[in-house]
PQR file of N, CA, C, O and H, with PARSE charges and radii, in Angstrom:
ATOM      1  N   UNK A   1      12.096  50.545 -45.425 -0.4000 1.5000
ATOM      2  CA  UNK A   1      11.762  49.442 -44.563 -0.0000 2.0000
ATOM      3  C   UNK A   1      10.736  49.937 -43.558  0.5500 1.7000
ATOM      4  O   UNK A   1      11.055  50.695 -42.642 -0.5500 1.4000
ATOM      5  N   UNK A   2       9.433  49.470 -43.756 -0.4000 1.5000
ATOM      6  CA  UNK A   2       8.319  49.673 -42.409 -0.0000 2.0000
ATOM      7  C   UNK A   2       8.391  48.294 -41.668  0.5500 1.7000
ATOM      8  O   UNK A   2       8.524  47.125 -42.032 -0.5500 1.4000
ATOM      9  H   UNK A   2       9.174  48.854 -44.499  0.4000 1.0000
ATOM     10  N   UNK A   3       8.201  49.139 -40.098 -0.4000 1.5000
ATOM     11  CA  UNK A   3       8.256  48.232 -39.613 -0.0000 2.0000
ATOM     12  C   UNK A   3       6.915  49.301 -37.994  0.5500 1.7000
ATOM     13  O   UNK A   3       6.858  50.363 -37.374 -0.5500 1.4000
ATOM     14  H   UNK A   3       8.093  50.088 -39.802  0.4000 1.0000
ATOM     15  N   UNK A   4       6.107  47.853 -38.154 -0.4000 1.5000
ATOM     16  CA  UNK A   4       5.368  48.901 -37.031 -0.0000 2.0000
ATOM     17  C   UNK A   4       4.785  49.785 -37.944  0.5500 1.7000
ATOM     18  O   UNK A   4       4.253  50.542 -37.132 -0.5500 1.4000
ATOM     19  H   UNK A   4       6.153  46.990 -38.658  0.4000 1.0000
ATOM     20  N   UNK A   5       4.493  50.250 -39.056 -0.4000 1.5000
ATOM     21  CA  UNK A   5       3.575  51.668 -39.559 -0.0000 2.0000
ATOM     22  C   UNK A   5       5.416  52.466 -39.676  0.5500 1.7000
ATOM     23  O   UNK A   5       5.325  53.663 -39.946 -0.5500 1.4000
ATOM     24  H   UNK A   5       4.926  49.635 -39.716  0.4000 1.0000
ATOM     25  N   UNK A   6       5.808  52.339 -39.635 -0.4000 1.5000
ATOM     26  CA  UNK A   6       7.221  53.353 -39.555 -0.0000 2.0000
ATOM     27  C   UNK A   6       8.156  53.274 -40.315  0.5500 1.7000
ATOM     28  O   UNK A   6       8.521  52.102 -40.410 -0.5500 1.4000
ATOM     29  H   UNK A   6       5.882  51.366 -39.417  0.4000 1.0000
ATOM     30  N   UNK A   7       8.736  53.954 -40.915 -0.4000 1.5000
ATOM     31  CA  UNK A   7       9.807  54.177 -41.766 -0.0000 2.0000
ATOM     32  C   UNK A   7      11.424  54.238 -41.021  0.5500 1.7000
ATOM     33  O   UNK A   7      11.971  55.086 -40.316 -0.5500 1.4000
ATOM     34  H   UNK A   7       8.439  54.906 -40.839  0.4000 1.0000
ATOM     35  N   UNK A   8      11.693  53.417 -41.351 -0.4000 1.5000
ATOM     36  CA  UNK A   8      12.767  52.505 -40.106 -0.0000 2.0000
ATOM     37  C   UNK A   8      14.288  52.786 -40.978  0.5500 1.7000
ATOM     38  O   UNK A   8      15.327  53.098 -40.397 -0.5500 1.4000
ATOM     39  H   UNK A   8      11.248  52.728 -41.924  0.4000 1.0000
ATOM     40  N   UNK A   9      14.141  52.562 -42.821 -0.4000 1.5000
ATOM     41  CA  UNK A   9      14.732  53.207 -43.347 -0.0000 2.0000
ATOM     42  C   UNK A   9      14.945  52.954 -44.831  0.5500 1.7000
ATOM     43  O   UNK A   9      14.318  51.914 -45.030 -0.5500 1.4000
ATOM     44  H   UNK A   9      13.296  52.309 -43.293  0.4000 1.0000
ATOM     45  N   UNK A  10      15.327  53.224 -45.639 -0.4000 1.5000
ATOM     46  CA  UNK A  10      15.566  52.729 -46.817 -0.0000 2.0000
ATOM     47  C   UNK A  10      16.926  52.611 -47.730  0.5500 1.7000
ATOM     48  O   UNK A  10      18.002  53.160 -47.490 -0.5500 1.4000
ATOM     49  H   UNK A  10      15.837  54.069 -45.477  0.4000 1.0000
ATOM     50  N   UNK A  11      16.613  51.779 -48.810 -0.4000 1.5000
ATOM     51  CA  UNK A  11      17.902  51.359 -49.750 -0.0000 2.0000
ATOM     52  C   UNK A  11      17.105  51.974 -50.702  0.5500 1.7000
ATOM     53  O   UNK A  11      15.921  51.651 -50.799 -0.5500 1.4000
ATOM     54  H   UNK A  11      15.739  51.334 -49.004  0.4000 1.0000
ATOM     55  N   UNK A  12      17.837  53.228 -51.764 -0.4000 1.5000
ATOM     56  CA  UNK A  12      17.411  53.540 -53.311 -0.0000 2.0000
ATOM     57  C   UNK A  12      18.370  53.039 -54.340  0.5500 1.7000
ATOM     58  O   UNK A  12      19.548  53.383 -54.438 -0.5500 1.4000
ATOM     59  H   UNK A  12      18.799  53.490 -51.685  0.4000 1.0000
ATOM     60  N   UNK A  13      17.518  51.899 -55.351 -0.4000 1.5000
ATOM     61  CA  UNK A  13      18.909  51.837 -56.146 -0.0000 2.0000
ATOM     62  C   UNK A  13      18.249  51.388 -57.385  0.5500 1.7000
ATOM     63  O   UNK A  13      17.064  51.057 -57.422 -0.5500 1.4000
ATOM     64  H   UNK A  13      16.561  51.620 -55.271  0.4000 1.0000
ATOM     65  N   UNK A  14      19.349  51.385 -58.782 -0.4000 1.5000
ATOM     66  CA  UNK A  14      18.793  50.756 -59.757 -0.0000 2.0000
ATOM     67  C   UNK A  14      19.710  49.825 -60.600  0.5500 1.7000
ATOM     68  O   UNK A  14      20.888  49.692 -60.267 -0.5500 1.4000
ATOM     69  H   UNK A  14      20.311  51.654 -58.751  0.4000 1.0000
ATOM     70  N   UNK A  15      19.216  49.188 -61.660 -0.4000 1.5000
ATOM     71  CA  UNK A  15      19.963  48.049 -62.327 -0.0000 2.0000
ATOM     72  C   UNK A  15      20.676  49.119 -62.903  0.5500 1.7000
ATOM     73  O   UNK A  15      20.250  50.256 -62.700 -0.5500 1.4000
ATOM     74  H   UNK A  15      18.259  49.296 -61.931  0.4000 1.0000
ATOM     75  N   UNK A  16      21.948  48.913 -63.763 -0.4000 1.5000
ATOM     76  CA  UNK A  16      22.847  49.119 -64.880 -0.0000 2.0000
ATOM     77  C   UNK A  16      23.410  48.187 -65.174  0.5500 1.7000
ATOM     78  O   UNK A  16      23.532  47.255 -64.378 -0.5500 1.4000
ATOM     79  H   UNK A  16      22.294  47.990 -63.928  0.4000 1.0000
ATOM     80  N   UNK A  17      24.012  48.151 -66.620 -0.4000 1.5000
ATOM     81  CA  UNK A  17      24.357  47.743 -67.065 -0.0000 2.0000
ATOM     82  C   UNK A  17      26.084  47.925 -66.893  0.5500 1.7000
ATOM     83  O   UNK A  17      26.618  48.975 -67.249 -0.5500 1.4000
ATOM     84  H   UNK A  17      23.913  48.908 -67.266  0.4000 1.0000
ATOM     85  N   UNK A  18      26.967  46.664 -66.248 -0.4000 1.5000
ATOM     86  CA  UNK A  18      28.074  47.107 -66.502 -0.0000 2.0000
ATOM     87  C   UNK A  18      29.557  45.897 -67.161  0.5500 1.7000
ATOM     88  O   UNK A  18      29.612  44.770 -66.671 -0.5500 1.4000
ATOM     89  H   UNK A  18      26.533  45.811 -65.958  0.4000 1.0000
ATOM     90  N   UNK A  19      29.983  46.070 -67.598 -0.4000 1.5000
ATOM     91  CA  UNK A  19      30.698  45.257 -68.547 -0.0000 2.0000
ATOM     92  C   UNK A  19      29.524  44.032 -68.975  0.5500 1.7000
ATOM     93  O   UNK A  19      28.613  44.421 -69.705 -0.5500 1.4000
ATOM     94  H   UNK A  19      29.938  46.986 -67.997  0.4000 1.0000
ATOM     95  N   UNK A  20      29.519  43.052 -68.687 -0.4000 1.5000
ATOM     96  CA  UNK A  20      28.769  41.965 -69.447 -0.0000 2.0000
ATOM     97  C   UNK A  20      27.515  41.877 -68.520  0.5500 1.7000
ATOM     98  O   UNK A  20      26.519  41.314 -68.973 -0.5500 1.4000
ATOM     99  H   UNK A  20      30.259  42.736 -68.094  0.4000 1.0000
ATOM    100  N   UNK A  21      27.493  42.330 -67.410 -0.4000 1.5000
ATOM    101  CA  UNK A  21      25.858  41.744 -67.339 -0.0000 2.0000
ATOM    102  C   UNK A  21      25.443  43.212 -66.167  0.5500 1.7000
ATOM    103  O   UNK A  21      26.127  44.182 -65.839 -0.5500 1.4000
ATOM    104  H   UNK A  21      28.302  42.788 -67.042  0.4000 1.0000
ATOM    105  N   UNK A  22      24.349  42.887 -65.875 -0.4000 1.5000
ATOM    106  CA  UNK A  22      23.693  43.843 -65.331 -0.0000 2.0000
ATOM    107  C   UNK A  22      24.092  43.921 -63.394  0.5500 1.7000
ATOM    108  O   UNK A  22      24.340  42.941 -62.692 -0.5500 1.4000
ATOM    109  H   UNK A  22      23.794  42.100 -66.142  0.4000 1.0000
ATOM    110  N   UNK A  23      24.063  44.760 -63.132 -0.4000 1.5000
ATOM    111  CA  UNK A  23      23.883  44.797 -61.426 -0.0000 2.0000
ATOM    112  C   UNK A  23      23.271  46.318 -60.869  0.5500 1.7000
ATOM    113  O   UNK A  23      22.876  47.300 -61.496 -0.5500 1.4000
ATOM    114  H   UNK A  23      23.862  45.556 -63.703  0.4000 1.0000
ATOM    115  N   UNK A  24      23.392  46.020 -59.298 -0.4000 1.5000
ATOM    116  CA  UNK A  24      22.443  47.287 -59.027 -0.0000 2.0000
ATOM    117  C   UNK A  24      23.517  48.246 -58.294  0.5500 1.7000
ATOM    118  O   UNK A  24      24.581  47.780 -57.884 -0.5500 1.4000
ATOM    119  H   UNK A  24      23.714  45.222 -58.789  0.4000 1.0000
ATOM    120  N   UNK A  25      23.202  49.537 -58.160 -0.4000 1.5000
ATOM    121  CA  UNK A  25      23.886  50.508 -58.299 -0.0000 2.0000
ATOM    122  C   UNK A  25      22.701  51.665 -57.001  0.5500 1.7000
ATOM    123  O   UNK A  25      21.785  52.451 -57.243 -0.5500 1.4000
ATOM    124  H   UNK A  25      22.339  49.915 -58.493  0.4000 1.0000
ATOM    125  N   UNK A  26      23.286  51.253 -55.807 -0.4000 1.5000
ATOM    126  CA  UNK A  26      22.753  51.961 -54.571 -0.0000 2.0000
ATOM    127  C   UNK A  26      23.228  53.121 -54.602  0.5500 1.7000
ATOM    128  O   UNK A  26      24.352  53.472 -54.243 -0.5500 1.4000
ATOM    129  H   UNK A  26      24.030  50.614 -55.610  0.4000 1.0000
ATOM    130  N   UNK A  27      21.993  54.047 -55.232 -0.4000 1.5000
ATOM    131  CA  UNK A  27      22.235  55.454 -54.780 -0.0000 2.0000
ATOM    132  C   UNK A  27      21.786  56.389 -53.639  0.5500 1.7000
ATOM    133  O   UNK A  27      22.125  57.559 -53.460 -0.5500 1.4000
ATOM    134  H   UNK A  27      21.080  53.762 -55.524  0.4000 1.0000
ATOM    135  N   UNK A  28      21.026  55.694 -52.971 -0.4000 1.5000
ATOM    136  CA  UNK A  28      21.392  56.197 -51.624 -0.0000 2.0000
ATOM    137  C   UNK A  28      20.625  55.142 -50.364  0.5500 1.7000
ATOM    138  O   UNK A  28      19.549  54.592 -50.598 -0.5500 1.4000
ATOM    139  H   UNK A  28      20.751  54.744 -53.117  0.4000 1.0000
ATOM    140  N   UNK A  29      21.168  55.014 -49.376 -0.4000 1.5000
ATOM    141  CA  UNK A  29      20.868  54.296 -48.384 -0.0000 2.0000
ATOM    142  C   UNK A  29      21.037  55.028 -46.666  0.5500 1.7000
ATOM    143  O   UNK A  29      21.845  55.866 -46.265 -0.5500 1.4000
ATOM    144  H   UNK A  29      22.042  55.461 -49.186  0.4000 1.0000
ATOM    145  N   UNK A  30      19.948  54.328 -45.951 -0.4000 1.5000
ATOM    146  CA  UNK A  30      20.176  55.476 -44.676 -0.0000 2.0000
ATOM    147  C   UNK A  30      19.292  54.136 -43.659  0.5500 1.7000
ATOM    148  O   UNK A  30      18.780  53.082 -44.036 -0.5500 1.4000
ATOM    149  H   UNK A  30      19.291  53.648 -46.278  0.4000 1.0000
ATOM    150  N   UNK A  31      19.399  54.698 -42.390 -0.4000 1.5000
ATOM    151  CA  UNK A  31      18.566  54.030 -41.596 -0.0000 2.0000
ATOM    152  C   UNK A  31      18.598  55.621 -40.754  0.5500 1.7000
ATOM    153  O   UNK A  31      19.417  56.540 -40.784 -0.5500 1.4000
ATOM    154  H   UNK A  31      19.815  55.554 -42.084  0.4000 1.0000
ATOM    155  N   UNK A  32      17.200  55.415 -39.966 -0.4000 1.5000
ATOM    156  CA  UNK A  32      17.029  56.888 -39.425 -0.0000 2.0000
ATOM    157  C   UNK A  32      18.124  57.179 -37.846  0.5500 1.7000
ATOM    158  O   UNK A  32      18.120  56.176 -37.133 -0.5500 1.4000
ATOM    159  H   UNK A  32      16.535  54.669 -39.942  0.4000 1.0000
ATOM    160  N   UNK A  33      18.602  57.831 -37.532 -0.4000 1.5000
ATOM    161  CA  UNK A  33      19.675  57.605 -36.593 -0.0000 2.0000
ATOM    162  C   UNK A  33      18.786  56.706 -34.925  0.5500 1.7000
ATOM    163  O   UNK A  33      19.175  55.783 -34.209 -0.5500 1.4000
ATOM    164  H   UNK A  33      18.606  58.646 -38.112  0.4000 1.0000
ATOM    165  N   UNK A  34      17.964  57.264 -34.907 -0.4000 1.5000
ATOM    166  CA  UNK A  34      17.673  56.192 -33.124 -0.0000 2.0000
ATOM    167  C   UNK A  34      17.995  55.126 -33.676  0.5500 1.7000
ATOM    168  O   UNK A  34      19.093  54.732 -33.283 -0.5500 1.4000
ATOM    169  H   UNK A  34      17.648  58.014 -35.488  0.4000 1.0000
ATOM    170  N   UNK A  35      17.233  54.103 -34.858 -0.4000 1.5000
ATOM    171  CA  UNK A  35      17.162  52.943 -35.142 -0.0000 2.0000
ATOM    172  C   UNK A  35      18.418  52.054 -35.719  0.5500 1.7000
ATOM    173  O   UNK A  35      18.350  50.876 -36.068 -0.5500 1.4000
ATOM    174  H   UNK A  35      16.341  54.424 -35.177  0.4000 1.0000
ATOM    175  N   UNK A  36      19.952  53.163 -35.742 -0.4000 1.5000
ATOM    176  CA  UNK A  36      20.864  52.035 -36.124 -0.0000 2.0000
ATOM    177  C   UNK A  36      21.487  51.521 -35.080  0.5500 1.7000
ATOM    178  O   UNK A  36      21.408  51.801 -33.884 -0.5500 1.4000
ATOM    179  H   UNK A  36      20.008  54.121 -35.459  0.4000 1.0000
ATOM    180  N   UNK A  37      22.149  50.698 -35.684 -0.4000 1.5000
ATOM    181  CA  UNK A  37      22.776  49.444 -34.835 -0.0000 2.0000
ATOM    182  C   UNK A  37      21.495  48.821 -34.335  0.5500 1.7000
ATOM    183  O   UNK A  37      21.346  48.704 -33.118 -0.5500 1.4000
ATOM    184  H   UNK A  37      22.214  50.470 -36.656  0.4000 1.0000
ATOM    185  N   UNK A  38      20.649  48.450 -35.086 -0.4000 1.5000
ATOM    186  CA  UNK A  38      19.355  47.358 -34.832 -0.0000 2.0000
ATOM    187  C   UNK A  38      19.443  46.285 -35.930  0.5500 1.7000
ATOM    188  O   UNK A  38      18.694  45.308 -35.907 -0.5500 1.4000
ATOM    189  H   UNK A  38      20.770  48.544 -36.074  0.4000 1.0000
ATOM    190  N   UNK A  39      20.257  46.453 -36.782 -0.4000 1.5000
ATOM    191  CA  UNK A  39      20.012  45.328 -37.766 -0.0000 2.0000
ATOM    192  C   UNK A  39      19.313  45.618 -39.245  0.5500 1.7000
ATOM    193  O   UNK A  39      19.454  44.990 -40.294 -0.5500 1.4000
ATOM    194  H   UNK A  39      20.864  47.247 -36.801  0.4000 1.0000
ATOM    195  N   UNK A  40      18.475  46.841 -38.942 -0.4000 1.5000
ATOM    196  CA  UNK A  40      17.657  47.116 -40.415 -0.0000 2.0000
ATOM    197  C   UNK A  40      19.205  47.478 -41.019  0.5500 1.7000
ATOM    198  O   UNK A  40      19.667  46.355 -41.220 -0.5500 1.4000
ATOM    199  H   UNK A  40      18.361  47.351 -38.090  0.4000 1.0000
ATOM    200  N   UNK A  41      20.157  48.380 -41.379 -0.4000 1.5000
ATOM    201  CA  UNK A  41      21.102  48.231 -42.131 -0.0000 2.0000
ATOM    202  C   UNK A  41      21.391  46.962 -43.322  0.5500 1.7000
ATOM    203  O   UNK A  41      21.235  46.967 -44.543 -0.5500 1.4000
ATOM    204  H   UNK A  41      19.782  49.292 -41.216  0.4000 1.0000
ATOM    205  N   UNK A  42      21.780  46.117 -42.569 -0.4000 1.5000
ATOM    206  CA  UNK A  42      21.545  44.310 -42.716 -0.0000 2.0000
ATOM    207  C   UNK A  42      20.830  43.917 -43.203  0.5500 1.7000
ATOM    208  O   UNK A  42      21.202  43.245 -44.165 -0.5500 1.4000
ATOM    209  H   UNK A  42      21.907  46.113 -41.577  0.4000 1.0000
ATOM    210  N   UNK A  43      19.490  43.989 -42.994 -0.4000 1.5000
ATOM    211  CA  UNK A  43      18.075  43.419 -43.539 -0.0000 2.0000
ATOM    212  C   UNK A  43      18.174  44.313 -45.237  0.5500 1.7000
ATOM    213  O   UNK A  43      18.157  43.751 -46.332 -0.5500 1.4000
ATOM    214  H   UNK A  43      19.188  44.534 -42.213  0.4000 1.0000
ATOM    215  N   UNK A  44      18.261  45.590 -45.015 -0.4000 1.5000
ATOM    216  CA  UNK A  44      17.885  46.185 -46.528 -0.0000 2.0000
ATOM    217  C   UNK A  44      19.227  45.612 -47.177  0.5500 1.7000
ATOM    218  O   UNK A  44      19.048  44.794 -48.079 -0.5500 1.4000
ATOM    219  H   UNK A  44      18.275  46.046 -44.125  0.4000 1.0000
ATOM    220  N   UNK A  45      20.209  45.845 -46.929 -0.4000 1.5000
ATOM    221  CA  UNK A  45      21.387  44.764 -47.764 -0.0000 2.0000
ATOM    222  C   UNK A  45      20.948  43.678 -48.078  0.5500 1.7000
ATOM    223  O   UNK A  45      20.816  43.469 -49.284 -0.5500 1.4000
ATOM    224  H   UNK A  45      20.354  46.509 -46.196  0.4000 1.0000
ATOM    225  N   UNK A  46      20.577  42.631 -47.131 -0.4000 1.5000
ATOM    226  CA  UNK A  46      19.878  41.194 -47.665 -0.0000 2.0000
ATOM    227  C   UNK A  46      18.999  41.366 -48.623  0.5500 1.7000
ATOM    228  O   UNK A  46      19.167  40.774 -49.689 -0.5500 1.4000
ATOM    229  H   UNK A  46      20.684  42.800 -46.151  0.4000 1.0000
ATOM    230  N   UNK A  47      17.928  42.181 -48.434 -0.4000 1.5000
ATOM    231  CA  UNK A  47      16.800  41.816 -49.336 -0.0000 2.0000
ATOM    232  C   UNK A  47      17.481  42.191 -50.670  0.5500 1.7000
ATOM    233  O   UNK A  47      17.185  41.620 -51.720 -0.5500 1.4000
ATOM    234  H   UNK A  47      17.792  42.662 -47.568  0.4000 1.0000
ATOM    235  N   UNK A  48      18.395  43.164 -50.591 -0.4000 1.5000
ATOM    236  CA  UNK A  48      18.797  44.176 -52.501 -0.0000 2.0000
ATOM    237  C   UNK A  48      19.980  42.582 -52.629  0.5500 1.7000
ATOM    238  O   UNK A  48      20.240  42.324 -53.804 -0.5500 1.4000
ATOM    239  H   UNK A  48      18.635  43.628 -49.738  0.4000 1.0000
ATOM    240  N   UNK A  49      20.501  41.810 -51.810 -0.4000 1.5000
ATOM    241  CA  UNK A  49      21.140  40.662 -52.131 -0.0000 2.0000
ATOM    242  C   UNK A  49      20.292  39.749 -52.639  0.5500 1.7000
ATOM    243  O   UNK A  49      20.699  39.106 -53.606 -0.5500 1.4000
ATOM    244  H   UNK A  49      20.290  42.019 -50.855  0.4000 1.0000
ATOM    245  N   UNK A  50      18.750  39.445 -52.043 -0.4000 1.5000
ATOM    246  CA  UNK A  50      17.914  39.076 -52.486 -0.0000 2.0000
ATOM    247  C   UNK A  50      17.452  38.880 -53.490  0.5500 1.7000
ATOM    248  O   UNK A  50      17.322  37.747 -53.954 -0.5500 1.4000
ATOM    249  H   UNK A  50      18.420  39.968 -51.257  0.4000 1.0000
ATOM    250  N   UNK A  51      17.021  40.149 -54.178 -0.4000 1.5000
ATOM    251  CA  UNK A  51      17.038  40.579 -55.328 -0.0000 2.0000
ATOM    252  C   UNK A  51      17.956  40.454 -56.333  0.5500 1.7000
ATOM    253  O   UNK A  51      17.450  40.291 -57.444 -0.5500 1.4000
ATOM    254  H   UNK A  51      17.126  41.069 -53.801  0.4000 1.0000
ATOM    255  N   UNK A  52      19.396  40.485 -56.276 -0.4000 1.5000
ATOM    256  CA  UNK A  52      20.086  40.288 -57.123 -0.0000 2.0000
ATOM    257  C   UNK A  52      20.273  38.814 -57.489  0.5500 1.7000
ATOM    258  O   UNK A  52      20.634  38.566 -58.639 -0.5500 1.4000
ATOM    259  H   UNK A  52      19.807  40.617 -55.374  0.4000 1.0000
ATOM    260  N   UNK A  53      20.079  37.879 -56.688 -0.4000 1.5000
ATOM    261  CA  UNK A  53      20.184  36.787 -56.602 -0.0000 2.0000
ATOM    262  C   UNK A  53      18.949  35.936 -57.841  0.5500 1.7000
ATOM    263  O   UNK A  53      19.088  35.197 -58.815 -0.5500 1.4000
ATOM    264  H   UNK A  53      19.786  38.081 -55.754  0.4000 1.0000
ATOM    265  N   UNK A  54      17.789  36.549 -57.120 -0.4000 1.5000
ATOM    266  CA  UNK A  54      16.793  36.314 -57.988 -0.0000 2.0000
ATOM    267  C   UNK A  54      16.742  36.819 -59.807  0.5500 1.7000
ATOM    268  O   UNK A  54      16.194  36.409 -60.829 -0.5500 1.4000
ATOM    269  H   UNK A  54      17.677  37.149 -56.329  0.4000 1.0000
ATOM    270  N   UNK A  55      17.316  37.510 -59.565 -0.4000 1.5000
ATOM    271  CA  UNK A  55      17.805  38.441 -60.996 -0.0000 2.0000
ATOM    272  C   UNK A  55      18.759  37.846 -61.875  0.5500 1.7000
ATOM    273  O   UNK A  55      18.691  38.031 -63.090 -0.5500 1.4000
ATOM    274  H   UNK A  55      17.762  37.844 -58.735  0.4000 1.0000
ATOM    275  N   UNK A  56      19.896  36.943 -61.193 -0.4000 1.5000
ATOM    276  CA  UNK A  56      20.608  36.477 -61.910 -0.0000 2.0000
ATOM    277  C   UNK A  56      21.790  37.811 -62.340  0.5500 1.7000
ATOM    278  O   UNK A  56      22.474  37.929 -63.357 -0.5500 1.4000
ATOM    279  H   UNK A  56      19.951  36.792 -60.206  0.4000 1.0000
ATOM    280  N   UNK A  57      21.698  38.639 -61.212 -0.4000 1.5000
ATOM    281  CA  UNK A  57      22.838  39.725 -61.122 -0.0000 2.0000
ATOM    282  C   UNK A  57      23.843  39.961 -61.177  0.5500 1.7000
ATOM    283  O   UNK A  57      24.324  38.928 -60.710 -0.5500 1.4000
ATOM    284  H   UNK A  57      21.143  38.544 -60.386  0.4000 1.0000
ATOM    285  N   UNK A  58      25.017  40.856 -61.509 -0.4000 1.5000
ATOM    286  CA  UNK A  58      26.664  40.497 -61.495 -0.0000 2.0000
ATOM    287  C   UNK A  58      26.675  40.651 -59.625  0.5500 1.7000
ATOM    288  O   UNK A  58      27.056  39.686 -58.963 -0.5500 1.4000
ATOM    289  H   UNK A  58      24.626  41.695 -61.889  0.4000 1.0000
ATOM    290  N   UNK A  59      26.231  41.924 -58.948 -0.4000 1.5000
ATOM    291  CA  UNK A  59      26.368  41.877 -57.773 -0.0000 2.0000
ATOM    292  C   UNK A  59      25.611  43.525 -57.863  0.5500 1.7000
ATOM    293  O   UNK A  59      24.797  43.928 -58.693 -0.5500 1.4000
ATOM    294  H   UNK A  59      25.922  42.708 -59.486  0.4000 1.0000
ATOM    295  N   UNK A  60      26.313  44.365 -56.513 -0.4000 1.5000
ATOM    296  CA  UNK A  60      26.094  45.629 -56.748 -0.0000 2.0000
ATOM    297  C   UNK A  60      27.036  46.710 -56.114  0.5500 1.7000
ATOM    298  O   UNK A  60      28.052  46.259 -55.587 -0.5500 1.4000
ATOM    299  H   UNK A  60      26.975  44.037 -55.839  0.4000 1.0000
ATOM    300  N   UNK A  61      26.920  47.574 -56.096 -0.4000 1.5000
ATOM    301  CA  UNK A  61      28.093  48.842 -56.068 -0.0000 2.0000
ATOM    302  C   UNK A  61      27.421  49.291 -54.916  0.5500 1.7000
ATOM    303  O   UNK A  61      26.212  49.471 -55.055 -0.5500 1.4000
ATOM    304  H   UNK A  61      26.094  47.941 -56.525  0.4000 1.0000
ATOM    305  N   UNK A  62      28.044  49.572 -53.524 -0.4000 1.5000
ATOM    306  CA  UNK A  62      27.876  50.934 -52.819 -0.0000 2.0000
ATOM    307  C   UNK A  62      29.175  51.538 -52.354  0.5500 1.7000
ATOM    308  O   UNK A  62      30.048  51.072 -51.623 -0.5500 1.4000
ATOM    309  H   UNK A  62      29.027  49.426 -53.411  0.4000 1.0000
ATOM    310  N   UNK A  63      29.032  53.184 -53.226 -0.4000 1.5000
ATOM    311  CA  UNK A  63      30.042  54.213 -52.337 -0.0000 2.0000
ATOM    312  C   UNK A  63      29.913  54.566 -50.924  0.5500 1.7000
ATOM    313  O   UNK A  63      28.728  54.705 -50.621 -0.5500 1.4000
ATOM    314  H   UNK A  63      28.322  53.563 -53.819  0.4000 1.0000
ATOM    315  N   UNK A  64      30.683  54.750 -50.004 -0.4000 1.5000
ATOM    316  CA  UNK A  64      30.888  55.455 -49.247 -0.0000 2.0000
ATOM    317  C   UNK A  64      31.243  56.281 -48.745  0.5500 1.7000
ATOM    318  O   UNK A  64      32.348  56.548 -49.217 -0.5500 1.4000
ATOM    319  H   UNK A  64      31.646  54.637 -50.250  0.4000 1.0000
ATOM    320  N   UNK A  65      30.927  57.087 -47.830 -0.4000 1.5000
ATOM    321  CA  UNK A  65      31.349  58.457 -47.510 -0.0000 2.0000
ATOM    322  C   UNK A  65      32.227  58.391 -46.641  0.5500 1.7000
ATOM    323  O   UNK A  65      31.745  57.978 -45.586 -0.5500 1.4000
ATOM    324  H   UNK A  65      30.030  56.870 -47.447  0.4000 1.0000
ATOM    325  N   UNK A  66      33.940  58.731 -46.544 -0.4000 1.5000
ATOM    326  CA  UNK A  66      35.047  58.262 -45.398 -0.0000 2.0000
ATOM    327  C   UNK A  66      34.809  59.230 -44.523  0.5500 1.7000
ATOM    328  O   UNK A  66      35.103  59.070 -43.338 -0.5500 1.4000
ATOM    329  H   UNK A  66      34.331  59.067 -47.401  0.4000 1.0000
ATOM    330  N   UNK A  67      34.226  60.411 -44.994 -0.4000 1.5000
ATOM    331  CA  UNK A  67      34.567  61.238 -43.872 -0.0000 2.0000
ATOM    332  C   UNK A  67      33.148  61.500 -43.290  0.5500 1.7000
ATOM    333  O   UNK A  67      32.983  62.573 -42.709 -0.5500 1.4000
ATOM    334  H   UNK A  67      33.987  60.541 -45.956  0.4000 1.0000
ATOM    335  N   UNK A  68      31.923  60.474 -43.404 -0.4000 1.5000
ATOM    336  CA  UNK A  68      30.477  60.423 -42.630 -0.0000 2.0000
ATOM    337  C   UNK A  68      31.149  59.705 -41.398  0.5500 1.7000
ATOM    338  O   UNK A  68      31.124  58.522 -41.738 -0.5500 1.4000
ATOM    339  H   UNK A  68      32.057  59.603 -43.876  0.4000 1.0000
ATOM    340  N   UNK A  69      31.744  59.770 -40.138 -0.4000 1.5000
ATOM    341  CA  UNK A  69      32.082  58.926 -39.420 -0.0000 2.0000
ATOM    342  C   UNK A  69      31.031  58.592 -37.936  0.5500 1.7000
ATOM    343  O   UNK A  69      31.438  58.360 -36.798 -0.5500 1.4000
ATOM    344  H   UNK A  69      31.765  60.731 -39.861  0.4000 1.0000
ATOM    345  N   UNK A  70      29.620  58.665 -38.407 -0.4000 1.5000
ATOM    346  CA  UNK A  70      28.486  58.332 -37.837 -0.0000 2.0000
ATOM    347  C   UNK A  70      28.176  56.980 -38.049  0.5500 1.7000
ATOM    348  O   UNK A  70      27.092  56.634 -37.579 -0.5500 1.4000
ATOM    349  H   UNK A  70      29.289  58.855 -39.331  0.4000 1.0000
ATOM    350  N   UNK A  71      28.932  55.992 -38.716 -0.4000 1.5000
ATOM    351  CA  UNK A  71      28.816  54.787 -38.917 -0.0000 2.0000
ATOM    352  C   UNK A  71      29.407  53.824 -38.013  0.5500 1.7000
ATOM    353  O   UNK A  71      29.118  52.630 -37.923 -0.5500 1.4000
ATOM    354  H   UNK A  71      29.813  56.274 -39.097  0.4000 1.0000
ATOM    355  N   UNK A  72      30.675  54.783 -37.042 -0.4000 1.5000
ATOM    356  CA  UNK A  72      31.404  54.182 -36.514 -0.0000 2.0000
ATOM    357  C   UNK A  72      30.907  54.088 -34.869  0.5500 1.7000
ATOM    358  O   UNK A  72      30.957  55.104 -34.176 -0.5500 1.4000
ATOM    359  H   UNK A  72      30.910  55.752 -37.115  0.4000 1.0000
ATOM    360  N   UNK A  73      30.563  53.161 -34.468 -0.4000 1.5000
ATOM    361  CA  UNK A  73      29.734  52.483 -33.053 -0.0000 2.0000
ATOM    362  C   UNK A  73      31.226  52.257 -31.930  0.5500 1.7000
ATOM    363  O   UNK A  73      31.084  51.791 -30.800 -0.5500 1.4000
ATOM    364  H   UNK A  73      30.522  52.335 -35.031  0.4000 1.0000
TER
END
């Protein structure tokens, strides 16, 4: 996600295939630490919702890490 010339943060992910239809499969996602709790989190979720939507997608998969507890505000 640029925003301003800047790399604010990104979603990496790709389609698979899983039981009957296809969805996407986030293998890695981050926002850079000053910039969370601003909303880009949110925004790159929407748009890969976006996308799936447009795709005609089953949905998509993200793991999490329980013991990253830098998520917690």
């Amino acid at each position: 996600m640029l925003v301003d010339n800047e790399v604010k943060g990104a979603v990496l992910c790709r389609e698979k295939t899983w039981w009957n239809n296809n969805e996407i499969f986030v293998e890695e996602m981050f926002v850079s630490p000053e910039q969370q709790w601003k909303g880009y989190g949110t925004a790159l979720l929407k748009a890969a919702e976006s996308y799936i939507k447009e795709k005609g997608l089953a949905g998509f998969t993200l793991f999490t890490n329980r013991y990253n507890r830098s998520f917690i505000h």
